[in-house]
N, CA, C and O atoms as CSV, one atom per row, in Angstrom:
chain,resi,resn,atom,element,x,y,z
A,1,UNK,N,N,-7.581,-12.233,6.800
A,1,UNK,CA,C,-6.407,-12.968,6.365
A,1,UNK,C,C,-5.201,-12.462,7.152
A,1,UNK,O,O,-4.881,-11.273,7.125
A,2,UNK,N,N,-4.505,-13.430,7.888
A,2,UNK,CA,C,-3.157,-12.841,8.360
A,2,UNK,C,C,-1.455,-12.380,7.492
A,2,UNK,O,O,-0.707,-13.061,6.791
A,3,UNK,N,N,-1.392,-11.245,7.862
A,3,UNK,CA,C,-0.543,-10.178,7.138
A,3,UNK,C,C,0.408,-11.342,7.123
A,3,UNK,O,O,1.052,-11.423,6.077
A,4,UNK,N,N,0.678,-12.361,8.125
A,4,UNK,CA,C,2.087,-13.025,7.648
A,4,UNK,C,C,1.928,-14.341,6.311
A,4,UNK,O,O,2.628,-15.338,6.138
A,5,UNK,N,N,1.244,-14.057,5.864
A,5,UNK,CA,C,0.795,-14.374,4.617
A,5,UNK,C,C,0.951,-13.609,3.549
A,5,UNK,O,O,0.497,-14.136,2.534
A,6,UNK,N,N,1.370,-12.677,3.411
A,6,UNK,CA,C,1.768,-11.839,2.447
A,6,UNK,C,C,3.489,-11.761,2.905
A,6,UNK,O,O,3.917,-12.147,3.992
A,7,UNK,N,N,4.267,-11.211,1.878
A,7,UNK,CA,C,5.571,-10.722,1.644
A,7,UNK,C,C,6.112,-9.861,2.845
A,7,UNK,O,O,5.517,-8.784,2.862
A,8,UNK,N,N,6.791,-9.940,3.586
A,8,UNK,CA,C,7.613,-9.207,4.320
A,8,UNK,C,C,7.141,-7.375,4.106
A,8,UNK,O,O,6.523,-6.599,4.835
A,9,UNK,N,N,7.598,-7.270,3.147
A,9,UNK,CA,C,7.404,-5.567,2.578
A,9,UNK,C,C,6.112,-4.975,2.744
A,9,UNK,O,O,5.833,-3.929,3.330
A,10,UNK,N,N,5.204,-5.945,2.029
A,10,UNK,CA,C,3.576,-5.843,1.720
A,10,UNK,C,C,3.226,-5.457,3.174
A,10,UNK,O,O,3.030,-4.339,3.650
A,11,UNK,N,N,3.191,-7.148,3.980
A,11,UNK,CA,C,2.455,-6.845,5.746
A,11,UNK,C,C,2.985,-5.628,6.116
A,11,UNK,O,O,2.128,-4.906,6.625
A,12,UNK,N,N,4.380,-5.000,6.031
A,12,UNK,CA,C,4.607,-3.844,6.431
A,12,UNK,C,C,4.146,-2.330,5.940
A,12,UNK,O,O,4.009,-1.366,6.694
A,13,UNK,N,N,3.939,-2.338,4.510
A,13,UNK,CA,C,3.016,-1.095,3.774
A,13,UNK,C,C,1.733,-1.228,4.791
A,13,UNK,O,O,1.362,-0.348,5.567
A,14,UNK,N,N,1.268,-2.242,4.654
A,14,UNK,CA,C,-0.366,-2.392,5.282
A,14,UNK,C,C,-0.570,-2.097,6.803
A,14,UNK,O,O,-1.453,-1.414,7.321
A,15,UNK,N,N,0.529,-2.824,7.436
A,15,UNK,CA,C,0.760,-2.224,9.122
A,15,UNK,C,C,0.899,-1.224,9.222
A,15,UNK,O,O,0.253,-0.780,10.171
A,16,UNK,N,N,1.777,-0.099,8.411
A,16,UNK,CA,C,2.142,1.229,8.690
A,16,UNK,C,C,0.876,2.102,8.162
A,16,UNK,O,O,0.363,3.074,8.715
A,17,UNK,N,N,0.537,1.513,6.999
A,17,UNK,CA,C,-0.972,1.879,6.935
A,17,UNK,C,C,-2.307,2.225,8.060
A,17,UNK,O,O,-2.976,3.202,8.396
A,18,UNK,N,N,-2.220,0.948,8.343
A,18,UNK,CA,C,-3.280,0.994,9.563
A,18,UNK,C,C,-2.414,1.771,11.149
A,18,UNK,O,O,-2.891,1.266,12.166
A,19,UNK,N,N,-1.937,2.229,11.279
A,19,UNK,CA,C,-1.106,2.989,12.171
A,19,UNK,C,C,-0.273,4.206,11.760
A,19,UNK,O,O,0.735,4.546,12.379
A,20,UNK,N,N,-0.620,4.677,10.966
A,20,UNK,CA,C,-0.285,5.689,9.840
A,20,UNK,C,C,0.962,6.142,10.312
A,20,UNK,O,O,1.260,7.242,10.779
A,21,UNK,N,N,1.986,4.640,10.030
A,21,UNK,CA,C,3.380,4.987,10.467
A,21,UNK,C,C,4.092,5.691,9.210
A,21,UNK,O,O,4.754,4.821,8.644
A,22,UNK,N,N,4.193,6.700,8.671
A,22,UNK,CA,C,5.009,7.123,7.714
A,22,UNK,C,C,6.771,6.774,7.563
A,22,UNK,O,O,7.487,6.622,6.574
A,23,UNK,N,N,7.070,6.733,9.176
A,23,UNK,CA,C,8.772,6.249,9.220
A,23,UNK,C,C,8.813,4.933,8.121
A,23,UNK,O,O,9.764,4.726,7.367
A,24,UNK,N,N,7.657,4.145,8.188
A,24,UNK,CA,C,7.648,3.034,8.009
A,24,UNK,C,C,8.181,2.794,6.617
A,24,UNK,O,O,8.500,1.630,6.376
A,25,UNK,N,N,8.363,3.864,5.471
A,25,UNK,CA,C,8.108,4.078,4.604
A,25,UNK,C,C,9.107,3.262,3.785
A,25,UNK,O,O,8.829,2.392,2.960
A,26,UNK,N,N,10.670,3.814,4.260
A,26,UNK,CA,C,11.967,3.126,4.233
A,26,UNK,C,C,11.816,1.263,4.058
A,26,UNK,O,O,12.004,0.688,2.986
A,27,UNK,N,N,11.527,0.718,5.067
A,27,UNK,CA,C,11.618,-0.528,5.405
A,27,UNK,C,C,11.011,-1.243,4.186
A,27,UNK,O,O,11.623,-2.249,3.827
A,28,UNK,N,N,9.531,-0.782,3.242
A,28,UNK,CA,C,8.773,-1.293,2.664
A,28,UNK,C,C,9.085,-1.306,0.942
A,28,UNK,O,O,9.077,-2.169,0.063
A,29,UNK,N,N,9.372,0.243,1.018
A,29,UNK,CA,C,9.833,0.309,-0.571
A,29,UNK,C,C,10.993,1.021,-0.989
A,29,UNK,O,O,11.497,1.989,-0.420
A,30,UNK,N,N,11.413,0.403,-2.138
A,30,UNK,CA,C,12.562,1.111,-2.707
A,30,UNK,C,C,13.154,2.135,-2.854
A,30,UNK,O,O,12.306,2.962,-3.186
A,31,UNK,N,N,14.543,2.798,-2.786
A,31,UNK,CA,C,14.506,4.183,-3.121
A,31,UNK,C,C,13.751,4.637,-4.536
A,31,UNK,O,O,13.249,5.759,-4.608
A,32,UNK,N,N,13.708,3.896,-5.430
A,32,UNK,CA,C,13.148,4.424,-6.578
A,32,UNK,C,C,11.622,3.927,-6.849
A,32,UNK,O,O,11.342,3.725,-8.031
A,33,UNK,N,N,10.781,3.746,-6.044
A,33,UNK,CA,C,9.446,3.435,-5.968
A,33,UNK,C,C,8.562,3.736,-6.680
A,33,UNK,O,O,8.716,4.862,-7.151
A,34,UNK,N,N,7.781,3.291,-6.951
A,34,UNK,CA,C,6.227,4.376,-7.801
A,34,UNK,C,C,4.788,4.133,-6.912
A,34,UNK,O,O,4.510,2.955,-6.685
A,35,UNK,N,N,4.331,4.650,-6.658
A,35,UNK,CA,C,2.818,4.366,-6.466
A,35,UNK,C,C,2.430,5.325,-6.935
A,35,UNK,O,O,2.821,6.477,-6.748
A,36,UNK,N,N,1.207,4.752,-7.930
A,36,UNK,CA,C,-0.189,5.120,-8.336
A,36,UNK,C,C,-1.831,5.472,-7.897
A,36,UNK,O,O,-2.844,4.879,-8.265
A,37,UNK,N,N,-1.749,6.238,-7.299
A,37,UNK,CA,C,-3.100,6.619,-6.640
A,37,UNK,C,C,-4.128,7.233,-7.008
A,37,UNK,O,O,-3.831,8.415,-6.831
A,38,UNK,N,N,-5.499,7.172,-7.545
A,38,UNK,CA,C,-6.321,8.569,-6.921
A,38,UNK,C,C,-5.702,9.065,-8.462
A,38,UNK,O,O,-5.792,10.292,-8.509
A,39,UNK,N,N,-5.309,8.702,-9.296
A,39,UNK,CA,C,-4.789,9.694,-10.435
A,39,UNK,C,C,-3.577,10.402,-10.337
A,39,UNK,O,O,-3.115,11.205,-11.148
A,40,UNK,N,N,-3.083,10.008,-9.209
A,40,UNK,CA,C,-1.588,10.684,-9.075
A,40,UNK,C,C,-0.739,9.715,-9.046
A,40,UNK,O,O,-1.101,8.544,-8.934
A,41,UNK,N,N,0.716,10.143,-9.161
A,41,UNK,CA,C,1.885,9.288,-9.337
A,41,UNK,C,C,3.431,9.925,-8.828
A,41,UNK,O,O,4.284,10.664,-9.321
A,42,UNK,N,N,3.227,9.116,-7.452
A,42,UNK,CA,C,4.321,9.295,-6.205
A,42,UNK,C,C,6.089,8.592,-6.556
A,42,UNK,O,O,6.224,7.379,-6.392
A,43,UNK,N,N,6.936,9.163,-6.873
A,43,UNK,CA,C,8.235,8.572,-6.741
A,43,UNK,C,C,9.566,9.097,-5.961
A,43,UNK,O,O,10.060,10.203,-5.741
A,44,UNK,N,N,9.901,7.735,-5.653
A,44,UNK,CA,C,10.493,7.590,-4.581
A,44,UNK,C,C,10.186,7.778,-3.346
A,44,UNK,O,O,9.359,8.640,-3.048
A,45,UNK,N,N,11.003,6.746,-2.090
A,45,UNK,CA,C,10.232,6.878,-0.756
A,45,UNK,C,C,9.932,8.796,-0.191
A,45,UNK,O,O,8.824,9.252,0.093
A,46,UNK,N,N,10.603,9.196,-0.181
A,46,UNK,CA,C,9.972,10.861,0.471
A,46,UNK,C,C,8.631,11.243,0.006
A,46,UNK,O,O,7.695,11.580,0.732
A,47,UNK,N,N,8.629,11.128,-1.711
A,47,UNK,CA,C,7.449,11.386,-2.199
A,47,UNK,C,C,6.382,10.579,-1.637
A,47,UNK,O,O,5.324,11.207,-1.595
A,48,UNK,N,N,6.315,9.446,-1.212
A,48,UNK,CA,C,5.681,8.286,-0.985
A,48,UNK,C,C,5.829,8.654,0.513
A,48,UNK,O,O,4.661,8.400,0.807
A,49,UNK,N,N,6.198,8.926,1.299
A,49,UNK,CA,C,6.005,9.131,3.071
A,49,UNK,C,C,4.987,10.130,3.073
A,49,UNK,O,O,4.026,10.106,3.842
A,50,UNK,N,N,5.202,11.028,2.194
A,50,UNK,CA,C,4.712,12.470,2.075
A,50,UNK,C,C,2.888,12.147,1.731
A,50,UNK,O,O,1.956,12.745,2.269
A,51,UNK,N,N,2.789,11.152,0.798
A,51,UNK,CA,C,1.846,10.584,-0.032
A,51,UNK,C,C,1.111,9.924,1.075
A,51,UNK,O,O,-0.120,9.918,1.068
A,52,UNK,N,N,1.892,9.289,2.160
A,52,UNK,CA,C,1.277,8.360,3.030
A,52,UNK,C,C,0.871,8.984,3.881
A,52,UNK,O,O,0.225,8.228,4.606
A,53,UNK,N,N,0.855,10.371,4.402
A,53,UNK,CA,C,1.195,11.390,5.600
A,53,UNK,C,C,-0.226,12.198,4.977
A,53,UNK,O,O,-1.155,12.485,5.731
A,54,UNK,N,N,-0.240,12.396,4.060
A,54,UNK,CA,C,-1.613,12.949,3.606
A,54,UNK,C,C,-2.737,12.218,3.466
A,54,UNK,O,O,-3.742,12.860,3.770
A,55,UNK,N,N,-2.953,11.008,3.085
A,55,UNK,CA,C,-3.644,9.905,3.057
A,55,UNK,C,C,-4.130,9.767,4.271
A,55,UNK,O,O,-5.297,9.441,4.488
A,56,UNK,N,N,-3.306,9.997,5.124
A,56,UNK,CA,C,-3.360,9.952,6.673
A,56,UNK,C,C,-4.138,10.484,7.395
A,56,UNK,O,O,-5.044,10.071,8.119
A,57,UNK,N,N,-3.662,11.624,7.119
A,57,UNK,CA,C,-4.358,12.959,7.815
A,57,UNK,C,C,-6.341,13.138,6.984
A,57,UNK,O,O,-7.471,13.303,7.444
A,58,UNK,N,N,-5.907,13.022,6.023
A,58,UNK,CA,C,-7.469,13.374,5.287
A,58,UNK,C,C,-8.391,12.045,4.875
A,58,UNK,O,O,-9.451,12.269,4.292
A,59,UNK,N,N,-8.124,11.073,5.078
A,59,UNK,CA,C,-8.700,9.960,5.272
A,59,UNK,C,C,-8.812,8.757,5.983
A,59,UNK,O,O,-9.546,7.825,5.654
A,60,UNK,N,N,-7.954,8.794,7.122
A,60,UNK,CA,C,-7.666,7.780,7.902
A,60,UNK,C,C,-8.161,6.654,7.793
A,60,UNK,O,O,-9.173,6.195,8.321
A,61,UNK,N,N,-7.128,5.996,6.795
A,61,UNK,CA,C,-7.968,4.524,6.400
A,61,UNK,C,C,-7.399,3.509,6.882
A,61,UNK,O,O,-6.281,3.612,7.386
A,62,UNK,N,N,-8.251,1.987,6.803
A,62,UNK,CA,C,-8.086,0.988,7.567
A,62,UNK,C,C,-8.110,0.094,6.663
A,62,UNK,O,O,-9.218,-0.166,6.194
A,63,UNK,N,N,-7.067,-0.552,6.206
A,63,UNK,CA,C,-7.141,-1.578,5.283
A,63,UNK,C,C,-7.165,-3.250,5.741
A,63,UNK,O,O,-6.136,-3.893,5.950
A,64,UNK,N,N,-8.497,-3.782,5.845
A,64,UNK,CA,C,-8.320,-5.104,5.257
A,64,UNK,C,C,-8.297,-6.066,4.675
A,64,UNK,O,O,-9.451,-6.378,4.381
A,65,UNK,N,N,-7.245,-7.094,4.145
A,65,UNK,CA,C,-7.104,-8.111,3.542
A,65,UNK,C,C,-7.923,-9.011,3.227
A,65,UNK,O,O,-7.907,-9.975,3.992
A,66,UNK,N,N,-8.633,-9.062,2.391
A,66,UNK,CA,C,-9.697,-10.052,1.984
A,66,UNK,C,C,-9.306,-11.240,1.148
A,66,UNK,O,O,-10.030,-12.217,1.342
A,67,UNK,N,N,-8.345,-11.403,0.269
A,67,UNK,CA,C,-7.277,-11.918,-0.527
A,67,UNK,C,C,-6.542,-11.483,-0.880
A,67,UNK,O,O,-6.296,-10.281,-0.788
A,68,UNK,N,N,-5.732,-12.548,-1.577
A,68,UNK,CA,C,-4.196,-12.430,-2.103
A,68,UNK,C,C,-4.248,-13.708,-3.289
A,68,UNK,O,O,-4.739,-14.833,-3.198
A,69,UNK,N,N,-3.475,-12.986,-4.517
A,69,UNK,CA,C,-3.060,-13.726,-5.660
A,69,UNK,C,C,-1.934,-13.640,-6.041
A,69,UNK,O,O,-1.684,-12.435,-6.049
A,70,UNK,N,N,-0.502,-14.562,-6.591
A,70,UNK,CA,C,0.104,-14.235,-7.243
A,70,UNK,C,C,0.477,-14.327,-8.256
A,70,UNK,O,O,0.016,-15.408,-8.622
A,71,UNK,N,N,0.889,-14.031,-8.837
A,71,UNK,CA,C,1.007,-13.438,-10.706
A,71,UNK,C,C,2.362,-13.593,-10.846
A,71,UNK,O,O,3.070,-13.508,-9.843
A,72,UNK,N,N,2.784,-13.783,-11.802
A,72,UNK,CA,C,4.344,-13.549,-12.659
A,72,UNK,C,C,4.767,-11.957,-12.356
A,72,UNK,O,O,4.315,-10.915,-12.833
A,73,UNK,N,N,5.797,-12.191,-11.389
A,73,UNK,CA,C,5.734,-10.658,-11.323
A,73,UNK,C,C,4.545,-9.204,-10.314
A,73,UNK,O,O,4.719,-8.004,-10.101
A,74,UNK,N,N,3.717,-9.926,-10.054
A,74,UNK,CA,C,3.040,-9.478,-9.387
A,74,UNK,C,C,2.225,-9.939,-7.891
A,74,UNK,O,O,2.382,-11.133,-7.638
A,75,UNK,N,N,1.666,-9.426,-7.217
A,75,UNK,CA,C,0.747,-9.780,-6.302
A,75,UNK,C,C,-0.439,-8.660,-6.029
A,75,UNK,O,O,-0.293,-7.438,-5.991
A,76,UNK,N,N,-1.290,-9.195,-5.904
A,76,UNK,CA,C,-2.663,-8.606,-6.045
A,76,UNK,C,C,-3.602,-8.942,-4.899
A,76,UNK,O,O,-4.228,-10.002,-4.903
A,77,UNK,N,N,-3.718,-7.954,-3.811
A,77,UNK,CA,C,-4.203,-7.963,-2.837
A,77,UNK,C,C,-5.465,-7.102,-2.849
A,77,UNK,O,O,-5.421,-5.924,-3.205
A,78,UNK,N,N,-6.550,-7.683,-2.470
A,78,UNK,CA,C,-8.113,-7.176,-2.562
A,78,UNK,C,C,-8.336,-6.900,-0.693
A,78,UNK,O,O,-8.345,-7.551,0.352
A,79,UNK,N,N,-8.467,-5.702,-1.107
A,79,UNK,CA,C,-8.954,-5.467,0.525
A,79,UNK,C,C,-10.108,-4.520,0.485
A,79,UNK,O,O,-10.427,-3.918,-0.540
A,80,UNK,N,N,-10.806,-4.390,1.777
A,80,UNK,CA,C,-11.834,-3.300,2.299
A,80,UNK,C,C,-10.750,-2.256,2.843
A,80,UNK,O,O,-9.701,-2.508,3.437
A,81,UNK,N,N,-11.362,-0.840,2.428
A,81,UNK,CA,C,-10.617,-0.217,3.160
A,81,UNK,C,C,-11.856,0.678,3.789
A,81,UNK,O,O,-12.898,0.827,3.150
A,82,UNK,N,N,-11.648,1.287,5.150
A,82,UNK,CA,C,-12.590,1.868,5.692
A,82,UNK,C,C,-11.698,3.364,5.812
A,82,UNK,O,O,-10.564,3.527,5.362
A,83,UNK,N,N,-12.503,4.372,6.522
A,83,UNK,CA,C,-12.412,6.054,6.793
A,83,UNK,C,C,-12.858,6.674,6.377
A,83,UNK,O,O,-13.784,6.348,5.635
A,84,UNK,N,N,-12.538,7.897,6.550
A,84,UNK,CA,C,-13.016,9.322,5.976
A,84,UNK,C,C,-12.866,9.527,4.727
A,84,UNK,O,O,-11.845,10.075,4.312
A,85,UNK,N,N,-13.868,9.121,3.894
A,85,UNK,CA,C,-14.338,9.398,2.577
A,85,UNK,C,C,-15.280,8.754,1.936
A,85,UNK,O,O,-15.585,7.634,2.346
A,86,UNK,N,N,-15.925,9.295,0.832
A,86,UNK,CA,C,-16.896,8.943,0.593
A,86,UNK,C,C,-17.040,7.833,-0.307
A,86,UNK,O,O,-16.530,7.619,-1.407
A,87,UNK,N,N,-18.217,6.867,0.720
A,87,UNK,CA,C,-17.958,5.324,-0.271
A,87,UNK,C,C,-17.671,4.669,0.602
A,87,UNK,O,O,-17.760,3.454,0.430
A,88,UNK,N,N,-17.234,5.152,1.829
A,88,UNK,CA,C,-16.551,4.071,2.791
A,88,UNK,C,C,-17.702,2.685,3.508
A,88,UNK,O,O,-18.874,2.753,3.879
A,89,UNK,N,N,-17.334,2.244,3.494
A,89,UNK,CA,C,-15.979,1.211,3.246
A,89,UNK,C,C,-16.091,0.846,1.593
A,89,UNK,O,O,-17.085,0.361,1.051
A,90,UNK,N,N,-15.135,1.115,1.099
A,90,UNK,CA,C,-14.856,0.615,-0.105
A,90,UNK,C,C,-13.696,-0.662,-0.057
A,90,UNK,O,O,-12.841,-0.846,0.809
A,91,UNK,N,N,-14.043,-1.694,-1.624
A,91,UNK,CA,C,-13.092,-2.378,-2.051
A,91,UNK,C,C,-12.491,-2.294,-2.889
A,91,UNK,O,O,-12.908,-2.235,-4.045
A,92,UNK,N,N,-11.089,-2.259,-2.462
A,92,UNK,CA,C,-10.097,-1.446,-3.316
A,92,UNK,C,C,-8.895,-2.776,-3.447
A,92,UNK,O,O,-8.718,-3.637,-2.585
A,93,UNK,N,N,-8.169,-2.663,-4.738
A,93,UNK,CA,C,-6.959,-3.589,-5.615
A,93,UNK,C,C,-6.062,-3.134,-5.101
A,93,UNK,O,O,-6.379,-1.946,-5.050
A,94,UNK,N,N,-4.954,-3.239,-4.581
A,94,UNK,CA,C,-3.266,-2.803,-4.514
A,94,UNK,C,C,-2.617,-4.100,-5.796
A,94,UNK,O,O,-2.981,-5.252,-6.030
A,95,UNK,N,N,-1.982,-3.590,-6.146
A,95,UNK,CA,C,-1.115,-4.483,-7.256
A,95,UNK,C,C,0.230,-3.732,-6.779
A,95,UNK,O,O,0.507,-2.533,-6.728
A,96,UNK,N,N,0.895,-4.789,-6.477
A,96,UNK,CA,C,2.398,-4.747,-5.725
A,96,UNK,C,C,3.494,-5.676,-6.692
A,96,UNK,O,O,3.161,-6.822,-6.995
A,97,UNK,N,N,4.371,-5.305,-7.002
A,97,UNK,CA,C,5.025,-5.456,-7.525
A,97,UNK,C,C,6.987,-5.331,-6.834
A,97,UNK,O,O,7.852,-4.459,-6.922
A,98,UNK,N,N,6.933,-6.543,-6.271
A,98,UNK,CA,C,8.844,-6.194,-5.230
A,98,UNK,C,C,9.895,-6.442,-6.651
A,98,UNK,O,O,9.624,-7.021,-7.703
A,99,UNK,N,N,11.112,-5.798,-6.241
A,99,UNK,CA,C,12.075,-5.678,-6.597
A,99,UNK,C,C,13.105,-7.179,-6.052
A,99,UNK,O,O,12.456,-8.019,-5.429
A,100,UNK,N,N,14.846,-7.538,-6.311
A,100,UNK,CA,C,15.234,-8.473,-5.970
A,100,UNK,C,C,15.475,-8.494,-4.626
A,100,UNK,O,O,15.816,-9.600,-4.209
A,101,UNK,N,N,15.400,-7.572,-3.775
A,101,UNK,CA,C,15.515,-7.369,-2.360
A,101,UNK,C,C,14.736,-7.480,-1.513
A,101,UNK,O,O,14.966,-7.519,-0.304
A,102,UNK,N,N,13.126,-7.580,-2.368
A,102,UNK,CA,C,12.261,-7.855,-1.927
A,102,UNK,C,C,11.696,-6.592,-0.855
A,102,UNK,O,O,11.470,-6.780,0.340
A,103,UNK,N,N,11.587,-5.730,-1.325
A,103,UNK,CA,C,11.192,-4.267,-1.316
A,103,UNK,C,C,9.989,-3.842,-2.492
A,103,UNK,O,O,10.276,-3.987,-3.680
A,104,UNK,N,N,8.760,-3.362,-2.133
A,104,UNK,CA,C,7.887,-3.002,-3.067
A,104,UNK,C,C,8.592,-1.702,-4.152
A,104,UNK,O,O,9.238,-0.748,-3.718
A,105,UNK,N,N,8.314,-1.925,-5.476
A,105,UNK,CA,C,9.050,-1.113,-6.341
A,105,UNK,C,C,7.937,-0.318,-7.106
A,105,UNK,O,O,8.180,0.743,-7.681
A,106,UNK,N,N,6.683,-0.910,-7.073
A,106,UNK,CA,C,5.360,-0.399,-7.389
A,106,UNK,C,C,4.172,-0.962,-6.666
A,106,UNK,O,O,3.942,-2.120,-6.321
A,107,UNK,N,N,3.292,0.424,-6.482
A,107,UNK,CA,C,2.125,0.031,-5.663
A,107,UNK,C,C,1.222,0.286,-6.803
A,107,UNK,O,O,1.645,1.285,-7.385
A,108,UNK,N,N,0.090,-0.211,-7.418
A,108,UNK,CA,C,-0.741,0.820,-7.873
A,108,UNK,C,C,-2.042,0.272,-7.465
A,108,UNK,O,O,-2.200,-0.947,-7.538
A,109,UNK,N,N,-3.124,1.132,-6.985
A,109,UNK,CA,C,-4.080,1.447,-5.925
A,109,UNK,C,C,-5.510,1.796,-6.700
A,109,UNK,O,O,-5.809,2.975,-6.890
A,110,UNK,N,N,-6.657,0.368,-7.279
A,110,UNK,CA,C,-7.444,0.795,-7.879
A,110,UNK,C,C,-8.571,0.388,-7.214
A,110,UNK,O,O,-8.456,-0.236,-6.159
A,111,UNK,N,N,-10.156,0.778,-7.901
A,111,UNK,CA,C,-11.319,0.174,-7.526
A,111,UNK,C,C,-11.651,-1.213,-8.026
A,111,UNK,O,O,-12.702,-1.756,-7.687
């Protein structure tokens, strides 16, 4: 599925993703952000660069887009993600949630 099909913010989490741009971090989400991962819970962008920078390094994953739904309030993107860990390639939920600026304000990241 092409990223310009998703939200401005989103294609950009997912690009910086697959290029494990951490700068990227700014452009995508809010200063007051949340993502949900793995059982942990990242706020604000530093925490969340920091979050993305480790993700990085110890799993180098490759996310792709398999669909997209949207919801009241939400969007729900089903992707494969591939790398270093076990299970790979797994299919994994992002539930994204933008703010009025259209900046992601919550990620949360399930099976």
């Amino acid at each position: 599925m092409p990223l310009t099909e998703l939200a401005p913010a989103i294609a950009t989490y997912i690009e910086a993703t697959n290029s494990r741009d951490t700068s990227a971090v700014a452009q995508c989400f809010a200063e007051d952000a949340n993502v949900f991962d793995e059982g942990q819970h990242q706020v604000g962008t530093a925490a969340i660069a920091r979050w993305m920078e480790d993700t990085a390094q110890r799993y180098q994953p490759r996310v792709e887009v398999l669909k997209v739904q949207h919801r009241t309030g939400k969007v729900l993107v089903s992707n494969v993600v591939t790398g270093n860990f076990p299970g790979s390639p797994l299919e994994l939920r992002y539930t994204f949630r933008l703010n009025e600026q259209g900046k992601i304000s919550r990620l949360d990241i399930s099976v």
